[in-house]
PDB file of N, CA, C and O in Angstrom:
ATOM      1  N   UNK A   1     119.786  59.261  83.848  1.00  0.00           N
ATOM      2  CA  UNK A   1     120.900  59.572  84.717  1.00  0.00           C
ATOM      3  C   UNK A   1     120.833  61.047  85.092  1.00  0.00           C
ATOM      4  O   UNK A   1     120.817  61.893  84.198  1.00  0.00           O
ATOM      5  N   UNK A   2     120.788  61.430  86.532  1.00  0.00           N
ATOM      6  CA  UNK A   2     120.837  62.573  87.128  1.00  0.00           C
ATOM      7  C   UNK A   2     122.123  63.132  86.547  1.00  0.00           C
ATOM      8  O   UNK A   2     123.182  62.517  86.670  1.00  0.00           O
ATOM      9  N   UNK A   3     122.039  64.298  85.913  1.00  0.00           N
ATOM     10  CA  UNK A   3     123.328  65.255  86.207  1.00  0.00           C
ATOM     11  C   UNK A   3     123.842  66.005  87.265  1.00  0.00           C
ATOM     12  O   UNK A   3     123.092  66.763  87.880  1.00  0.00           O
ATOM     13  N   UNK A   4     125.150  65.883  87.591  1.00  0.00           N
ATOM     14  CA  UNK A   4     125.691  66.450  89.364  1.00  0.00           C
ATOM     15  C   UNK A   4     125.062  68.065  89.081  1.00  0.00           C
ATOM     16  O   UNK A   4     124.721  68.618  88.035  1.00  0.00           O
ATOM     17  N   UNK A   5     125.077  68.485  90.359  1.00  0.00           N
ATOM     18  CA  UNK A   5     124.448  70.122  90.378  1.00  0.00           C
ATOM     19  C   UNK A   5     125.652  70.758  89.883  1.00  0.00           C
ATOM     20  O   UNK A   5     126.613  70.038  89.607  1.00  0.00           O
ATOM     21  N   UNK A   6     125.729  72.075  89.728  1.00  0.00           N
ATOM     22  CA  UNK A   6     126.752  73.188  89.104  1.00  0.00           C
ATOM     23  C   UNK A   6     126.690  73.878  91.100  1.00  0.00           C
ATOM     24  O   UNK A   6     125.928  73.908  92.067  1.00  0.00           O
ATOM     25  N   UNK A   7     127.648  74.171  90.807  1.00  0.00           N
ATOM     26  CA  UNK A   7     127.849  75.601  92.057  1.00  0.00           C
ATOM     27  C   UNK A   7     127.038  76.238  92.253  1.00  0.00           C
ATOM     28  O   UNK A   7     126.687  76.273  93.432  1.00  0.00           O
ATOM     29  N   UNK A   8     126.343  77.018  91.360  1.00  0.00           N
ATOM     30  CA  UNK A   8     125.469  77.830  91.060  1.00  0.00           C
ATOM     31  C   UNK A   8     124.129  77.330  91.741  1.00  0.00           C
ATOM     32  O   UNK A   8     123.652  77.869  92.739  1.00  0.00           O
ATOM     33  N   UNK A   9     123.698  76.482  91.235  1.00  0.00           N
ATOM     34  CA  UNK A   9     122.350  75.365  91.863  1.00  0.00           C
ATOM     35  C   UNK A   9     122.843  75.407  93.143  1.00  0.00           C
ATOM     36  O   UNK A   9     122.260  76.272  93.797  1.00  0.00           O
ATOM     37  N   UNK A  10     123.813  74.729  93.853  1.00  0.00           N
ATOM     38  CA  UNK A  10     124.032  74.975  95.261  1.00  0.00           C
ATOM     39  C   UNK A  10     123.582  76.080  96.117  1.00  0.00           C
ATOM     40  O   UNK A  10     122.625  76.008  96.888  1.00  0.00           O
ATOM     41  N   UNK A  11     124.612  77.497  95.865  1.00  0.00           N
ATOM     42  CA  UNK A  11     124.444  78.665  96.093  1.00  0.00           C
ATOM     43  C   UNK A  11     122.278  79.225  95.828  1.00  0.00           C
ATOM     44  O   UNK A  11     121.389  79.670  96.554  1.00  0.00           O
ATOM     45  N   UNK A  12     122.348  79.020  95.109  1.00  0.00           N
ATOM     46  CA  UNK A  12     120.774  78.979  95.082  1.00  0.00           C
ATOM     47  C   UNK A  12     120.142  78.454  95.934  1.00  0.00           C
ATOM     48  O   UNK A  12     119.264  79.112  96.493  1.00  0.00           O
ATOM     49  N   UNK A  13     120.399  77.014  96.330  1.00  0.00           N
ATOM     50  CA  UNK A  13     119.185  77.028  97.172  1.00  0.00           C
ATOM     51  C   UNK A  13     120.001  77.166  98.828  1.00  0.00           C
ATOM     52  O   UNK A  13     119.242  76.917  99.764  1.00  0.00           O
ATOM     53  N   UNK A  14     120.764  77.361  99.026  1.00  0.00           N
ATOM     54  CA  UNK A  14     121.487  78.028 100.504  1.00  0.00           C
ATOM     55  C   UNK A  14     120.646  79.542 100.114  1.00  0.00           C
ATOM     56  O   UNK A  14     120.097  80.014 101.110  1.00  0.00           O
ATOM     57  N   UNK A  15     120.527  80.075  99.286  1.00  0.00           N
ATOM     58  CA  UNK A  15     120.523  81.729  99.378  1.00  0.00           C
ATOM     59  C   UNK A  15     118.682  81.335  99.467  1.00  0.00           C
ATOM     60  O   UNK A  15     118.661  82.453  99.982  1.00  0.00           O
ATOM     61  N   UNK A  16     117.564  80.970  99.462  1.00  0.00           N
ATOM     62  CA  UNK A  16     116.776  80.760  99.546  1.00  0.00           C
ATOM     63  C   UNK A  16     116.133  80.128 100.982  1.00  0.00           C
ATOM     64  O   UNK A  16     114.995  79.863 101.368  1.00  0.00           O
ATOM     65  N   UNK A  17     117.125  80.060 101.400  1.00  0.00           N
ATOM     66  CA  UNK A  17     117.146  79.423 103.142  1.00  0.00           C
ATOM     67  C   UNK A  17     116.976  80.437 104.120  1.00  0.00           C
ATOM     68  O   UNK A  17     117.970  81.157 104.216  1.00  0.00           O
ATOM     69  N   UNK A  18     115.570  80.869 105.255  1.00  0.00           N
ATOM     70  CA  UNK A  18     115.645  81.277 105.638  1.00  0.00           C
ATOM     71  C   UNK A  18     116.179  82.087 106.888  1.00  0.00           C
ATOM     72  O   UNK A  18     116.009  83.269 107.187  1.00  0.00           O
ATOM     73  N   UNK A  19     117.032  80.859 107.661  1.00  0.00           N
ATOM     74  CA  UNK A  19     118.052  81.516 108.598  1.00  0.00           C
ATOM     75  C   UNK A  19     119.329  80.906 108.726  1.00  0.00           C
ATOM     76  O   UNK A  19     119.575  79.758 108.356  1.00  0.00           O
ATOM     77  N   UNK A  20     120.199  81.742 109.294  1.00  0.00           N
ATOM     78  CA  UNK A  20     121.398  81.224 109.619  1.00  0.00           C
ATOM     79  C   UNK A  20     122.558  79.864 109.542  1.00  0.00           C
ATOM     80  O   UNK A  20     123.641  79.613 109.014  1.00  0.00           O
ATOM     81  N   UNK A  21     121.342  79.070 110.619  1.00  0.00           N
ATOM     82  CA  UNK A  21     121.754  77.910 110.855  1.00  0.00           C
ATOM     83  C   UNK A  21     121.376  76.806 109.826  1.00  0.00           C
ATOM     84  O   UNK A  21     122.233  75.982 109.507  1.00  0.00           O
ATOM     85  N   UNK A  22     120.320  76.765 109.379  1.00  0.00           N
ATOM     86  CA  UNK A  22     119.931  76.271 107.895  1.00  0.00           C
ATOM     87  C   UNK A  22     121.083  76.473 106.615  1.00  0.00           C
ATOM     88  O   UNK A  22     121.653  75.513 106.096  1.00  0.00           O
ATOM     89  N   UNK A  23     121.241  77.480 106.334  1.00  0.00           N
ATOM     90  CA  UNK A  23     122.766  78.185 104.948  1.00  0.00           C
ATOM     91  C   UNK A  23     123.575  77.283 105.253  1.00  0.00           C
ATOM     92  O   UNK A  23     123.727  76.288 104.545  1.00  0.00           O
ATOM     93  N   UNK A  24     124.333  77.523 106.545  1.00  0.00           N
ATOM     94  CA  UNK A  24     125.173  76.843 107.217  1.00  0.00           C
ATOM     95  C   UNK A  24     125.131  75.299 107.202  1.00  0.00           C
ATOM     96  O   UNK A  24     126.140  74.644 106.940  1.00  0.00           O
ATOM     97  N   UNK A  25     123.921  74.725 107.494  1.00  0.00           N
ATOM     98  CA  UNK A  25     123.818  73.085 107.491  1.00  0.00           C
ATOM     99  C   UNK A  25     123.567  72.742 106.170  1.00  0.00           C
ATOM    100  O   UNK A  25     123.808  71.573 105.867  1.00  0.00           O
ATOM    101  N   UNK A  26     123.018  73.694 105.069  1.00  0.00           N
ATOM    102  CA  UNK A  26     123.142  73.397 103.762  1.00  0.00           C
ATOM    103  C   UNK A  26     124.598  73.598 103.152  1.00  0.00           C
ATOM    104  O   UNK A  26     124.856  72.970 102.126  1.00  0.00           O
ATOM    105  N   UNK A  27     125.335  74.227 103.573  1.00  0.00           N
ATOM    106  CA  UNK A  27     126.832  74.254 103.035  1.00  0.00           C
ATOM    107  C   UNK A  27     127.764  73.413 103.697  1.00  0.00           C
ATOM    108  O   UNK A  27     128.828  73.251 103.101  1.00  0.00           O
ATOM    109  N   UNK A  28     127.666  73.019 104.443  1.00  0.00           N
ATOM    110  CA  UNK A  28     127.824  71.543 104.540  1.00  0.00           C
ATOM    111  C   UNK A  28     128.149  70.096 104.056  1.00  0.00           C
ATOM    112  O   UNK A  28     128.997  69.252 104.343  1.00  0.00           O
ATOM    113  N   UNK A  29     126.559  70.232 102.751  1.00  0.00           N
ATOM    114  CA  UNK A  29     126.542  69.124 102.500  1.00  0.00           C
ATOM    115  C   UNK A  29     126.857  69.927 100.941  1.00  0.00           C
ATOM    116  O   UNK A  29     126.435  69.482  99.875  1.00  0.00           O
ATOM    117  N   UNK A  30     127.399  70.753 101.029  1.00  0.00           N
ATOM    118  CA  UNK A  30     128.485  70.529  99.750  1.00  0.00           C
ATOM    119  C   UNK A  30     129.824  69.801  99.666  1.00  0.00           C
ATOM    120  O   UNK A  30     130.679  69.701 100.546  1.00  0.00           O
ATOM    121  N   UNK A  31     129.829  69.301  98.391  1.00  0.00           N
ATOM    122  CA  UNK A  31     130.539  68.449  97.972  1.00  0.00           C
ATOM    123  C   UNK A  31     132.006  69.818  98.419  1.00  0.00           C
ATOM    124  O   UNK A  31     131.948  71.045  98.333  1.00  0.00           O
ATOM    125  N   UNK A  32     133.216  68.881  98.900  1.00  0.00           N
ATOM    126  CA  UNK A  32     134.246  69.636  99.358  1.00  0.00           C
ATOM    127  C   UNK A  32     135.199  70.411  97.673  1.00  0.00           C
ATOM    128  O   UNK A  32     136.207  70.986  98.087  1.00  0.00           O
ATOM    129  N   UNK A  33     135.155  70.466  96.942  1.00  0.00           N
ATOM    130  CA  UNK A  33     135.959  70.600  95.689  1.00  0.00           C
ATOM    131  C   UNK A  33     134.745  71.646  95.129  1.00  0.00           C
ATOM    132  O   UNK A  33     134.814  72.284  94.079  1.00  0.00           O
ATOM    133  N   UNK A  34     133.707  71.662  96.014  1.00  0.00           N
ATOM    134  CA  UNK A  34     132.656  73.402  94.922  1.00  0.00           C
ATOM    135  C   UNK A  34     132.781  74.239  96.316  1.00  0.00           C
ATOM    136  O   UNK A  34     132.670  75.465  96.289  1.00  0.00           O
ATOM    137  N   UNK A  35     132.994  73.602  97.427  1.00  0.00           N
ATOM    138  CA  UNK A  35     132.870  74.937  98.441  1.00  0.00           C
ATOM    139  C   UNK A  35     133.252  76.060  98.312  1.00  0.00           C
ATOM    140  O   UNK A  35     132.543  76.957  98.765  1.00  0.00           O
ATOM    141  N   UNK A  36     134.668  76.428  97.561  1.00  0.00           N
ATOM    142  CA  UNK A  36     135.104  77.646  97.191  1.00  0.00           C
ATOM    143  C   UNK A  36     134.272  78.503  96.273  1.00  0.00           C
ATOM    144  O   UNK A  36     134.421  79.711  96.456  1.00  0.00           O
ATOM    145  N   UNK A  37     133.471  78.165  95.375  1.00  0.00           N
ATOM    146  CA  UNK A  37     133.087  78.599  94.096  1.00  0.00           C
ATOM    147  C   UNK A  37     131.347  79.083  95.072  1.00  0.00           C
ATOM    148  O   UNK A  37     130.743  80.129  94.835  1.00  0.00           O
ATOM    149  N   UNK A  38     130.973  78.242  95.901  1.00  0.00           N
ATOM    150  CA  UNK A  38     129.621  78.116  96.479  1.00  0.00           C
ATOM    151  C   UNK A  38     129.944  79.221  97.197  1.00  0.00           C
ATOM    152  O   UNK A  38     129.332  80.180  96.726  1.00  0.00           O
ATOM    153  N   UNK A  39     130.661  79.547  98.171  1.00  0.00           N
ATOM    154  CA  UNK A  39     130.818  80.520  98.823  1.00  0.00           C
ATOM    155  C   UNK A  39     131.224  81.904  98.438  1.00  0.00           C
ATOM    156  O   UNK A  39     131.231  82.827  99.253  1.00  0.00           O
ATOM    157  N   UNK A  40     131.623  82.059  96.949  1.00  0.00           N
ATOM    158  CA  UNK A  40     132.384  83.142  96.704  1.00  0.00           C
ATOM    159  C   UNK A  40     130.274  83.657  95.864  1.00  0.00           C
ATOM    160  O   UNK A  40     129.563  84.631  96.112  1.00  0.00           O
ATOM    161  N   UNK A  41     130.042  82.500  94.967  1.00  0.00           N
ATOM    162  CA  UNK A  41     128.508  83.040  94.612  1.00  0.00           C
ATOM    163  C   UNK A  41     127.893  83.169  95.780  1.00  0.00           C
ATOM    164  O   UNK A  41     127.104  84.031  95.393  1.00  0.00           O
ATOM    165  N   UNK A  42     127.547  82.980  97.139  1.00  0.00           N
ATOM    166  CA  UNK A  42     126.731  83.327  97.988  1.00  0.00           C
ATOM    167  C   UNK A  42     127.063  84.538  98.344  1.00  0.00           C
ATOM    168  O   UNK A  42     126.286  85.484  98.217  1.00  0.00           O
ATOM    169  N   UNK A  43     128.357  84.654  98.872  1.00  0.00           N
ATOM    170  CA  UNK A  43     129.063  86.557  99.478  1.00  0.00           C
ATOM    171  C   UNK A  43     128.353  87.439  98.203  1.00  0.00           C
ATOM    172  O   UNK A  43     127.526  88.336  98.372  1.00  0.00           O
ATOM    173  N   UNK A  44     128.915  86.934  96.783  1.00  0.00           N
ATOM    174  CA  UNK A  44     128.360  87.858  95.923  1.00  0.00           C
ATOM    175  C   UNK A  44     126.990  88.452  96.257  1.00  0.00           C
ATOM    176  O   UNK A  44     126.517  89.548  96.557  1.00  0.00           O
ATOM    177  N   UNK A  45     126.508  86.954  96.021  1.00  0.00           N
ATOM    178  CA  UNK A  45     125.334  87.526  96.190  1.00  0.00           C
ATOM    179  C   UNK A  45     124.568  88.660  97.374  1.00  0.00           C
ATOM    180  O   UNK A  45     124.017  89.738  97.154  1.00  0.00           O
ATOM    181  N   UNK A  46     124.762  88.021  98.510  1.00  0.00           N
ATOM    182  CA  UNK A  46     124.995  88.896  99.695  1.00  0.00           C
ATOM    183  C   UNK A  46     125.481  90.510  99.491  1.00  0.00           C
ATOM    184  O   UNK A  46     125.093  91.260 100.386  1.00  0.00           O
ATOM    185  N   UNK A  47     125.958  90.871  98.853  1.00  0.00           N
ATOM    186  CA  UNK A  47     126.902  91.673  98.733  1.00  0.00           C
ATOM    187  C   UNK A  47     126.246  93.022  97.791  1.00  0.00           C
ATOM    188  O   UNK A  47     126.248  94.253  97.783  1.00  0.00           O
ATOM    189  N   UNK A  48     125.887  92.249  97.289  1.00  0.00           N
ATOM    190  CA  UNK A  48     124.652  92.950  96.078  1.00  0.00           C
ATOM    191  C   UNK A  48     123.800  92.955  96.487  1.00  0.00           C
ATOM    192  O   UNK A  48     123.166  93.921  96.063  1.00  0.00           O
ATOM    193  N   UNK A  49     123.007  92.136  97.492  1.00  0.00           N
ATOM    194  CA  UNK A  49     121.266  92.822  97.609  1.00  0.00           C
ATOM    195  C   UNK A  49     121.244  94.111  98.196  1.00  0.00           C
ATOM    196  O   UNK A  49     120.324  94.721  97.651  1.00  0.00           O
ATOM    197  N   UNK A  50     121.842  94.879  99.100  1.00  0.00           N
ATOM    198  CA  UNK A  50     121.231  95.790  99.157  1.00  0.00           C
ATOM    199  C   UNK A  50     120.938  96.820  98.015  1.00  0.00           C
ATOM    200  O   UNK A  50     120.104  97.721  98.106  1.00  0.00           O
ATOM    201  N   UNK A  51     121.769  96.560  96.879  1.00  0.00           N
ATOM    202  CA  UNK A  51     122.085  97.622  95.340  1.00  0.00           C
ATOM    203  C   UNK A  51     120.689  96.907  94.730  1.00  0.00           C
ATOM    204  O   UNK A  51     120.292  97.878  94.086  1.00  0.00           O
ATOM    205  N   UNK A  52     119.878  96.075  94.543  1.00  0.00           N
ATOM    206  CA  UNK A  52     118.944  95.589  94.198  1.00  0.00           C
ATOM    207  C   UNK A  52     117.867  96.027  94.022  1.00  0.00           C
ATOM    208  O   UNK A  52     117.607  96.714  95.009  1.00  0.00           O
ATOM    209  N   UNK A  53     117.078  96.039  93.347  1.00  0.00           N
ATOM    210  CA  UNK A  53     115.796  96.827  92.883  1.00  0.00           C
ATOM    211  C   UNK A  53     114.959  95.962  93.088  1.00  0.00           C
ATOM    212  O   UNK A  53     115.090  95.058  92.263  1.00  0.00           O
ATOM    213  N   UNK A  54     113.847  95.723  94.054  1.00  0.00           N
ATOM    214  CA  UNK A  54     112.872  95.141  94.631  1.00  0.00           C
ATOM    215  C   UNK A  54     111.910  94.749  93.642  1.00  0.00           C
ATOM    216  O   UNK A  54     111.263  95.677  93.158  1.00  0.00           O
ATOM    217  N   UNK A  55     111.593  93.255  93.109  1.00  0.00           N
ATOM    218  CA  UNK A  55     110.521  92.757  92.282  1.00  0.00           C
ATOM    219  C   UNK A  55     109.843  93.112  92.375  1.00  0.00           C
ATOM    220  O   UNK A  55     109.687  93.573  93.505  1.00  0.00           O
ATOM    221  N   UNK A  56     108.451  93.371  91.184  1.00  0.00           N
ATOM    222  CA  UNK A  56     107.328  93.177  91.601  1.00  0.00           C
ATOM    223  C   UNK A  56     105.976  92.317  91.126  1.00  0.00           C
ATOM    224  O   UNK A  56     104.956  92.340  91.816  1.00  0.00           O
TER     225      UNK A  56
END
């Protein structure tokens, strides 16, 4: 038995999406009761990369 995704898993793979309209059609097909939680980890995230220290 599959376990449902966490928010987190969501937000992950929207933030791995390379443009716009893609994030967008992936947030979507979130389930309506994580959208709040999905969107507040994506802004975060957003929000913080530029403070980010580049992998290597």
């Amino acid at each position: 038995m599959a376990l449902p995704k966490r928010p987190r898993h969501y937000a992950a793979e929207i933030l791995e999406l390379a443009t716009l309209e893609e994030r967008r059609a992936a947030f979507e097909k979130v389930p309506a009761a994580l959208k709040p939680r999905v969107e507040e980890y994506v802004r975060n995230e957003w929000a913080q990369r530029p403070f980010r220290k580049p992998r290597r």
